[in-house]
C-alpha positions in Angstrom: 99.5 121.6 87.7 99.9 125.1 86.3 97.6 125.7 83.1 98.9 126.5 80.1 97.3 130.2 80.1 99.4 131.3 83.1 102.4 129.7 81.4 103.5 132.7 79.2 104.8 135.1 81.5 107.0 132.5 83.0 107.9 131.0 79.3 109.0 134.9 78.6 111.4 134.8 82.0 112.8 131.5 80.9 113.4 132.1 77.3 115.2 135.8 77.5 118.9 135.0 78.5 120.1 138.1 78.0 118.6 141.0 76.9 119.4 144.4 74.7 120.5 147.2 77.7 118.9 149.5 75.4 115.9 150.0 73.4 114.6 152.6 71.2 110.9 152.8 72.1 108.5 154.0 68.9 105.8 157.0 69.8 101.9 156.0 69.0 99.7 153.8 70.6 99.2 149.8 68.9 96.3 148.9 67.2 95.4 144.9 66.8 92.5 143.7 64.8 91.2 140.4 63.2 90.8 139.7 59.6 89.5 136.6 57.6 90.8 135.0 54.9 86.8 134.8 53.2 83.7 136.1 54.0 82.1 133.2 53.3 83.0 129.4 53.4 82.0 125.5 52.8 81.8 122.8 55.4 84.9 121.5 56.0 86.8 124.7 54.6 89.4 126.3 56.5 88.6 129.7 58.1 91.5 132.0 58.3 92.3 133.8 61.0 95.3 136.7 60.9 95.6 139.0 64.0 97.2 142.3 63.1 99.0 145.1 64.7 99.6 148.0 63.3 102.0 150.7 65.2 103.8 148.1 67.2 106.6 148.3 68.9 109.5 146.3 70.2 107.0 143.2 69.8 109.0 140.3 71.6 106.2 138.2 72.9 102.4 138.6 73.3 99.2 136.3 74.2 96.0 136.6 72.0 92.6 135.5 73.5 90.0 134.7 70.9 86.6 133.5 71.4 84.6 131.4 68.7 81.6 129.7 67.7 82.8 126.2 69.0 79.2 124.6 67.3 80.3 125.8 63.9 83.6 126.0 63.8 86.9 123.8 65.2 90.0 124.8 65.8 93.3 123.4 64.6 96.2 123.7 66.6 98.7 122.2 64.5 98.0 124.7 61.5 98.2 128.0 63.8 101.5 129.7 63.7 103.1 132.8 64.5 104.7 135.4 61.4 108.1 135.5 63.2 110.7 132.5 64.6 109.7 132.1 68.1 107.9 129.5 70.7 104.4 129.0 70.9 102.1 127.8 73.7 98.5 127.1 72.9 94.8 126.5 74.4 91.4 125.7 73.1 89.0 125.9 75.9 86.1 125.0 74.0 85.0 128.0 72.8 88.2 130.7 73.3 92.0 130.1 72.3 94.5 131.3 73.9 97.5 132.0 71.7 100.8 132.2 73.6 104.1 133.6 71.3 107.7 134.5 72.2 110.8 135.2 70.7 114.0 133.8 72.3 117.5 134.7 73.5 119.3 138.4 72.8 117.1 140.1 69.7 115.0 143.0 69.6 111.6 143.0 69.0 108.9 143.3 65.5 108.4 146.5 65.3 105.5 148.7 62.4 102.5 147.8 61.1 102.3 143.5 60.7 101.2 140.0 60.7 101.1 138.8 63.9 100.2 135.2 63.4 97.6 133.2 61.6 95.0 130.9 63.4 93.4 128.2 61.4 89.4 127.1 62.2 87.8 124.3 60.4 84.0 125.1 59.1 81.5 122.5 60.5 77.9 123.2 60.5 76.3 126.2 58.3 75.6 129.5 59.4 77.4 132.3 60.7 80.3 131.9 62.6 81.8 135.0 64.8 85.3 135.2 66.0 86.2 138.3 68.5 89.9 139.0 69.3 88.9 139.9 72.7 92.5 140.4 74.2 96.1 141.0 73.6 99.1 141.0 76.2 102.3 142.0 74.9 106.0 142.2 75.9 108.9 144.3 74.8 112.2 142.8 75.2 112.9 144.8 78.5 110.0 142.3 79.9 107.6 145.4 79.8 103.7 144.3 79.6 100.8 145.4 78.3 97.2 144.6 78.4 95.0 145.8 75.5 91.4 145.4 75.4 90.5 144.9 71.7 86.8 143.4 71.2 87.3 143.0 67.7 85.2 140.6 65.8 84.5 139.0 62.5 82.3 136.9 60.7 82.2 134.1 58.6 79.0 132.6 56.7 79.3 128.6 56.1 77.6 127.5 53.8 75.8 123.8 53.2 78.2 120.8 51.6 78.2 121.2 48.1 79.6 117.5 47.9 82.9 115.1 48.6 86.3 117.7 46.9 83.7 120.6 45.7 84.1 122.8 48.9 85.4 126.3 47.8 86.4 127.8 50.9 85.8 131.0 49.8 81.5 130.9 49.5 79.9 129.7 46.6 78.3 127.1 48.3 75.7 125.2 46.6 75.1 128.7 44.8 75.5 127.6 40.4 78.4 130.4 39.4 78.4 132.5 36.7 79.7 131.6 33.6 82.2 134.6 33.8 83.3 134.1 37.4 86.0 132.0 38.3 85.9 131.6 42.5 88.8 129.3 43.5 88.2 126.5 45.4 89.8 125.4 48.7 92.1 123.2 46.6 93.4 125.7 45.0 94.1 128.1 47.6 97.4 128.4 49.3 97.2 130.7 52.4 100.5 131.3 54.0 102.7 134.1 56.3 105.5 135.6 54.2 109.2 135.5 56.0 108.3 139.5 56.7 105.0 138.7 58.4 103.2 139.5 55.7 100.1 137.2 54.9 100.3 135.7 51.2 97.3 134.0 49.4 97.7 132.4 45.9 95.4 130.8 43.7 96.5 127.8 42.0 93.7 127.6 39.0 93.3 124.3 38.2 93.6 123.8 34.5 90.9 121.5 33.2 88.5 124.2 35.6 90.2 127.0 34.1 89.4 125.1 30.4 85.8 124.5 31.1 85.3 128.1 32.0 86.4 129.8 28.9 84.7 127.2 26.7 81.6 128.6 28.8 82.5 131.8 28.3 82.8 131.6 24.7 79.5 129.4 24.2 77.5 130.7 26.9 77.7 134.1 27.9 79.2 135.9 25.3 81.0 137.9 27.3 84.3 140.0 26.9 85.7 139.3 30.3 86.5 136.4 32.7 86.8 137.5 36.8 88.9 135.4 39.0 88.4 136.5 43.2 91.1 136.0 45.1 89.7 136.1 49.0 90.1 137.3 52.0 92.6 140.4 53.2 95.8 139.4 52.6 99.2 141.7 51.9 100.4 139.6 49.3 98.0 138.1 46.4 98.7 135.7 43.3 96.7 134.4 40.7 98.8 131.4 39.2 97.2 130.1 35.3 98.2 127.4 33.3 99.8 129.5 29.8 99.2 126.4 27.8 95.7 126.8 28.7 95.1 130.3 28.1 96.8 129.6 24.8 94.4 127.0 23.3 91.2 129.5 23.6 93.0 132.6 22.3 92.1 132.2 18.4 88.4 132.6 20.2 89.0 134.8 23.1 91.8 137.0 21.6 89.5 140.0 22.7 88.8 138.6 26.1 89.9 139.9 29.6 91.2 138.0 32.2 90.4 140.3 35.6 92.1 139.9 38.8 90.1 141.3 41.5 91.1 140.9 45.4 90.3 143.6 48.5 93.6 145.7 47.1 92.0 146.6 43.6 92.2 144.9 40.3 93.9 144.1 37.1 92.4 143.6 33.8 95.4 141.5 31.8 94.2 141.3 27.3 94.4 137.8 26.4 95.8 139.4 23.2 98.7 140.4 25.0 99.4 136.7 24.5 100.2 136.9 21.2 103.6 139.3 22.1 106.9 137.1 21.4 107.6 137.1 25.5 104.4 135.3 26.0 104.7 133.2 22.8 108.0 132.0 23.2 106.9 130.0 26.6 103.4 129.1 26.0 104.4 125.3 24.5 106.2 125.1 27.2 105.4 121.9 30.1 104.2 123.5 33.1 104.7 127.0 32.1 102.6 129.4 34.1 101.2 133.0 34.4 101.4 134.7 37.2 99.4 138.0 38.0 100.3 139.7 41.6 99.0 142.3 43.4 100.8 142.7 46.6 101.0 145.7 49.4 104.4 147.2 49.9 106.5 146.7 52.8 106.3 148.7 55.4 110.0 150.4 55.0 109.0 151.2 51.3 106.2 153.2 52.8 108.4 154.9 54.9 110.8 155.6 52.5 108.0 157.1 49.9 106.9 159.0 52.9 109.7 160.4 53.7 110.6 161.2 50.0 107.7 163.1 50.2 108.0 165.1 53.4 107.9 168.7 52.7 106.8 169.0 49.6 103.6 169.5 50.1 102.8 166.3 48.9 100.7 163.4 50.9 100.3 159.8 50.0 96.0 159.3 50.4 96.3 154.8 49.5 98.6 152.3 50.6 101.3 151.5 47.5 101.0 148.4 45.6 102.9 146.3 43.1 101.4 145.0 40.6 103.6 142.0 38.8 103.0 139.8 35.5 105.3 137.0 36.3 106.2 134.0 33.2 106.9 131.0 35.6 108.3 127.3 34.4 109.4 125.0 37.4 111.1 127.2 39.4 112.4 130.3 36.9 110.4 132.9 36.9 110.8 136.2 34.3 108.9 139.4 35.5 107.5 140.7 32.6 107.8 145.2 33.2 106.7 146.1 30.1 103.5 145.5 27.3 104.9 148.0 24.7 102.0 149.6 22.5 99.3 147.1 24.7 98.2 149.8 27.8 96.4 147.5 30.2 94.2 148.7 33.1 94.3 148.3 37.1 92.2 149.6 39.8 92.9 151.3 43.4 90.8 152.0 46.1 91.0 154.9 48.4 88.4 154.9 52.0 87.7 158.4 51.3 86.0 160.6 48.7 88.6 162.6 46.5 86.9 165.9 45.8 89.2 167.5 43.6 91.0 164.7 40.8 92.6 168.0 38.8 94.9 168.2 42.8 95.3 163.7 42.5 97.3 161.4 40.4 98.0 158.1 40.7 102.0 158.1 40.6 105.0 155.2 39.8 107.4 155.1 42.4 110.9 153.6 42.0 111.9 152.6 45.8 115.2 152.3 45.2 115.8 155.8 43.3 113.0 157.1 45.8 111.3 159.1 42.4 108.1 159.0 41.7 106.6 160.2 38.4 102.9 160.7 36.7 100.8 158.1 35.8 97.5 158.2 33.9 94.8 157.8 36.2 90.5 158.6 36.2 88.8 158.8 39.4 85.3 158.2 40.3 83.5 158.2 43.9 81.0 156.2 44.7 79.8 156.0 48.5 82.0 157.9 49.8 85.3 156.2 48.7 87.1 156.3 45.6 88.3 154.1 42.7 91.2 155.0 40.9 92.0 153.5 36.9 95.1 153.4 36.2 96.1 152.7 32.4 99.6 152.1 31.2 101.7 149.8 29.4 104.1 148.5 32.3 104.3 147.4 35.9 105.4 148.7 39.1 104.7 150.0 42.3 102.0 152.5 42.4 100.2 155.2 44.9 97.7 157.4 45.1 99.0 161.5 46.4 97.2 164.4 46.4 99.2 167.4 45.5 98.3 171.0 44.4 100.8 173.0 42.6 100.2 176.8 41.7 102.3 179.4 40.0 102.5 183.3 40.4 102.6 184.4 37.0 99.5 182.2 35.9 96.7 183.8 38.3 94.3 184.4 35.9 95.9 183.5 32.6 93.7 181.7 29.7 95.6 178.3 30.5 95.7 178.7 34.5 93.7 175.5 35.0 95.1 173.5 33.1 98.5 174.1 33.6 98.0 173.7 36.8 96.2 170.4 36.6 99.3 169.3 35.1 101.7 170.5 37.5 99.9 169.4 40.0 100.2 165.8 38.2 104.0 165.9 38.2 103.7 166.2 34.2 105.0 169.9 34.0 107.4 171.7 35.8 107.7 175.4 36.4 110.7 177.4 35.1 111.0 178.0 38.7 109.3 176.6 42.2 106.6 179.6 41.6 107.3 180.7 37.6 105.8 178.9 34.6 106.5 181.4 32.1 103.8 181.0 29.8 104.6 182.4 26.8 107.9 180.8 26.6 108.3 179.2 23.6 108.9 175.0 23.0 111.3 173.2 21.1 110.8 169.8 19.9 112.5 168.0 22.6 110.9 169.7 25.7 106.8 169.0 23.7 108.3 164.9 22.7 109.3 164.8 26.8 106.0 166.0 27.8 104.0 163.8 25.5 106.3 160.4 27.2 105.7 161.9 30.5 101.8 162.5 29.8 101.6 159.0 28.8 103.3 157.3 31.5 106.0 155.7 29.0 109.1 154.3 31.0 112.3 156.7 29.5 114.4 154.3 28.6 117.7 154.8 28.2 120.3 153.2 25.9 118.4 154.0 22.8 120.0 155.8 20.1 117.8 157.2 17.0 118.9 160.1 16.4 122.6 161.4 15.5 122.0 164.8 16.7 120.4 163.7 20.4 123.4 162.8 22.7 123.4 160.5 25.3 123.8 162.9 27.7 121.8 166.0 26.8 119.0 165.6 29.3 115.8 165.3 26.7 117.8 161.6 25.4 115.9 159.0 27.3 112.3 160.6 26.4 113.5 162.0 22.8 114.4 158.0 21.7 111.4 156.5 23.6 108.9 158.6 21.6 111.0 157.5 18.9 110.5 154.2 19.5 106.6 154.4 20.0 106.3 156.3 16.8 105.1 159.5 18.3 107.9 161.3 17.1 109.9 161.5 13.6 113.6 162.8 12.3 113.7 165.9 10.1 115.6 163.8 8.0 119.0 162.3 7.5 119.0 160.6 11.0 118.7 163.8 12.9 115.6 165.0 14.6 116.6 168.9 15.2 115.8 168.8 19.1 116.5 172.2 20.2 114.5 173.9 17.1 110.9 175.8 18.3 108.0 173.4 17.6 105.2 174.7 15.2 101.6 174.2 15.8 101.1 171.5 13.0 104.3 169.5 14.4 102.6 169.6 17.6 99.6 168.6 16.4 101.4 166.0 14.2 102.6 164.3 17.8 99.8 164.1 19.6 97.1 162.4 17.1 100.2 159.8 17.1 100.2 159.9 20.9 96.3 159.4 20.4 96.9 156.5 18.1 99.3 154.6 20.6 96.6 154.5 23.6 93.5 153.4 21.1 95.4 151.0 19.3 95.9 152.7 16.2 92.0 153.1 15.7 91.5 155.6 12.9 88.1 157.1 12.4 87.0 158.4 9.3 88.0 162.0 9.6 87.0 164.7 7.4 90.2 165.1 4.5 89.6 168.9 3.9 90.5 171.4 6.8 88.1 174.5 7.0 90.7 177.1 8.0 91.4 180.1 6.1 95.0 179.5 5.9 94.6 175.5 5.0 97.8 176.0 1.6 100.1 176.9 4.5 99.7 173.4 6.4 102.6 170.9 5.5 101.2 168.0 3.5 102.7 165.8 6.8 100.2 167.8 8.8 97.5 167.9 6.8 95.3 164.7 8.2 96.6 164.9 11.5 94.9 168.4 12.0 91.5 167.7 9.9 91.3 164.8 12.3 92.3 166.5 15.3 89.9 169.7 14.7 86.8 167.2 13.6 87.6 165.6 17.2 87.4 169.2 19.1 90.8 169.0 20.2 92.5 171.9 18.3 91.2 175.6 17.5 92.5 178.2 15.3 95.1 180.9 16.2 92.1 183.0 15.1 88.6 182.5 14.5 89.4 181.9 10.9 93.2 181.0 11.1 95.2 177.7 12.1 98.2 179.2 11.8 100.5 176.2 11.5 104.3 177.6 11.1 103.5 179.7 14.7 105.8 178.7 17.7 104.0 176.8 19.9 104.4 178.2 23.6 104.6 176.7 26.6 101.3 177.7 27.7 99.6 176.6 24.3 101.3 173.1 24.8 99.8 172.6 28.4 96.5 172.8 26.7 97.2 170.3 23.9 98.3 167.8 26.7 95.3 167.8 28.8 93.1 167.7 25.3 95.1 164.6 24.6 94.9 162.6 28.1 91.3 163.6 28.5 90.4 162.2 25.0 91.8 159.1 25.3 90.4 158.9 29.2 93.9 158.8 30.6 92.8 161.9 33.4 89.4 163.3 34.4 
């Protein structure tokens, strides 16, 4: 009788009938490692197992040899797949598995960085349980083998029953949770490999749970925020509420977060936000739901970013994830892009310390355009590694770069660093690939562009408020989205004079508006009378804006005694008044 482990090579011969005459082999050598789903389970919860390769290529068929602890864990057959349509052959020899999987007929291979498959181990007694993926055989659809020797091994703790339907699955054992942290449990947990190979997890909150916990929150705690956890590693996480739920706590938790944190970063989502007609409209809704993703891009998007990238000097340091707000009932679903004047927070992680943020940004990138543009980002590093916050008030994809952009005529100008910083942010550009011009002087439109671009606003195009911006001058989409956000006003009878020099108190004018946006229209009591000699020649527009904005530090006098408010503002001078802006409201470092 032949055993099922010396079964594959003869399953492979079988299955390929005919086979591709040529294939494009991929450089590198593969990399396979295991992941789990938690770090820590119940007894009786399901321990996760996804094997993945990263750098494969021409992936037709392969055998995975795993050993486990067979006293605390068991292994379920039925549940274990493979991430792409194929044949599988199986063994549990007590303690190792022997994972078998082919494709079959005339088709090429997986090839990139992937989910190979997904074995499923039930947790029996307590304690820690190890699984090492010891082995991995693979075949290329020319019926060329390899033998890798992996050794790679993870660990699960299991902790004691915590009583019949109260097993988590992801480790909060008998341990009492916090009144501010919401772990799902097993139940609510669905762990499953995308069509791509990806691995997808989603937490289905339960909504008399989900109830419970911000009555706690409210009564008990006192706190501001409510963490949900999603587990494990995968590429592809949700966080599924009930909106009818959320709904009947916001009169007491209008000021509350909801936080999504998984192994990719985190997203801190208002409750207040709520209150905006796009959530309103659904939240009486029967089985409307809010969904929250945070999901790693595909592999080809990577590539494409990459390559969008290549030879400018540019590098991507994180991998690039999309972060979703999803309004769900039955099966419709309406991504929600934007919050318009709510900026929310996220967090990214990078595994190394970034030295130098003024040469970093956190960027938007469109993969079907292939551009990428600045978004506000602080980083801090702790350990070795950094975390990146990212504040803005829409979703997309988003990536951490390094880039460090100098210019010729700035070496050792007043406003070197900063303009710099900025360039190297993708917020300014150069009147040429190594000219800034400095003392160049700004018009209206260019200083409203550079406040939308400083801010991360989305240009939006098809907005019209202003007779004398056309459509297709190049300043439109920017000019009537800092319109539409208030930082910007007309000069009167529906025009807003786009090409005219800026003055120093216009410019000042914009940004404590562009100030006001990010804080929520916060206005602190700032001093009425302005101390500079030359205070009668400031507008009565200006006036507050720039007694605020010098009691706050963030504007000095032409002179040590003079504003001068009717000056031209120069390109140089506006730099400066950016970064003043976006480091007072902590939108860069």
């Amino acid at each position: 009788m032949i055993r099922k482990t010396g079964l594959f090579l003869c399953v492979m011969m079988l299955l390929i009938a005919v086979l591709p005459t040529s294939i494009a082999l991929g450089a590198g050598v593969p990399t396979f490692t295991a992941k789990l789903s938690a770090s820590q389970v119940n007894v009786d919860g399901n321990v996760v197992v996804t094997i993945y390769g990263k750098n494969v290529t021409d992936l037709y068929g392969y055998e995975a040899v795993l050993t486990y602890d067979v006293d605390r864990l068991e292994f379920n057959e039925t549940k274990s797949k493979g991430s792409f349509e194929g044949y599988k052959i199986l063994q549990d020899s007590g303690n190792q598995v022997t994972f078998a999987y082919t494709k079959m007929g005339n088709t090429t291979g997986e090839n990139g960085d992937l989910a190979i498959c997904t074995l499923i181990f039930k947790a029996k007694q307590s304690g820690q349980a190890n699984v090492t993926l010891k082995q991995m055989k693979t075949v290329t659809s020319q019926l060329s083998a390899s033998v890798w020797q992996v050794n790679a091994q993870a660990a699960v703790q299991i902790n004691g029953t915590t009583g019949p339907g109260t097993g988590t699955g992801t480790g909060t054992g008998g341990m009492k949770e916090e009144s501010n942290l919401y772990i799902p449990k097993e139940t609510e947990l669905r762990i499953e490999l995308a069509p791509n190979g990806q691995t997808s997890v989603t937490a289905v909150i339960d909504s008399e749970r989900l109830a419970q916990k911000l009555t706690d929150l409210q009564t008990k705690s006192g706190g501001t925020a409510l963490y949900f956890e999603i587990p494990g590693e995968s590429d592809l996480n949700a966080l599924q509420l009930p909106l009818p739920t959320l709904y009947n706590s916001l009169k007491n938790l209008k000021d509350t977060v909801l936080t999504v944190r998984s192994h990719l970063g985190t997203y801190d989502l208002p409750m207040s936000i709520l209150t905006q007609e796009q959530f309103a409209s659904m939240a009486g809704r029967e089985g409307a739901t809010l969904i929250v993703r945070l999901d790693k891009a595909k592999s080809q998007h990577e590539t494409q970013f990459d390559q969008s990238i290549s030879g400018t000097g540019m590098e991507r340091l994180s991998d690039i994830i999309d972060y979703k707000v999803i309004l769900k009932i039955k099966d419709k679903e309406e991504e929600i892009h934007s919050f318009g004047s709510s900026f929310v927070t996220r967090f990214m992680f990078v595994d190394e310390a970034i030295a130098d943020p003024a040469a970093a940004t956190a960027v938007v990138y469109d993969p079907v355009t292939g551009e990428m543009e600045f978004v506000p980002s602080v980083f801090t590093v702790t350990n070795g590694k950094t975390e990146v916050k990212i504040t803005r008030n829409s979703n997309s994809m988003y990536a951490i770069v390094h880039n460090k952009k100098t210019f010729d005529d700035m070496a050792g100008h007043w406003a070197q660093q900063d303009v710099e910083q900025l360039a190297s942010k993708l917020i300014i550009a150069g009147t040429s690939d190594y000219m800034y011009t400095p003392d160049m002087q700004v018009t209206r439109a260019q200083f409203a562009a550079l406040l939308v671009r400083g801010l991360g606003l989305s240009a939006e195009a098809g907005l019209n408020a202003f007779a004398d911006v056309a459509a297709t001058e190049w300043y439109a989409s920017e000019v009537n989205t800092a319109a539409k956000y208030g930082l910007v006003q007309g000069v009167g009878e529906g025009k807003f004079n786009p090409d005219a020099q800026i003055t120093r108190e216009q410019m000042v004018v914009m940004m404590m508006k562009a100030i006001a946006l990010v804080q929520g229209d916060k206005k602190s009591e700032a001093a009425r009378n302005v101390s500079f000699a030359d205070q009668n020649r400031i507008s009565d527009y200006a006036r507050e804006a720039i007694a605020e904005a010098a009691a706050k530090g963030l504007i000095q006098g032409k002179t040590e005694t003079e504003f001068a408010p009717q000056y031209v503002a120069t390109r140089a001078e506006a730099a400066v008044i950016i970064k003043r802006v976006l480091q007072y409201a902590k939108l860069i470092n």
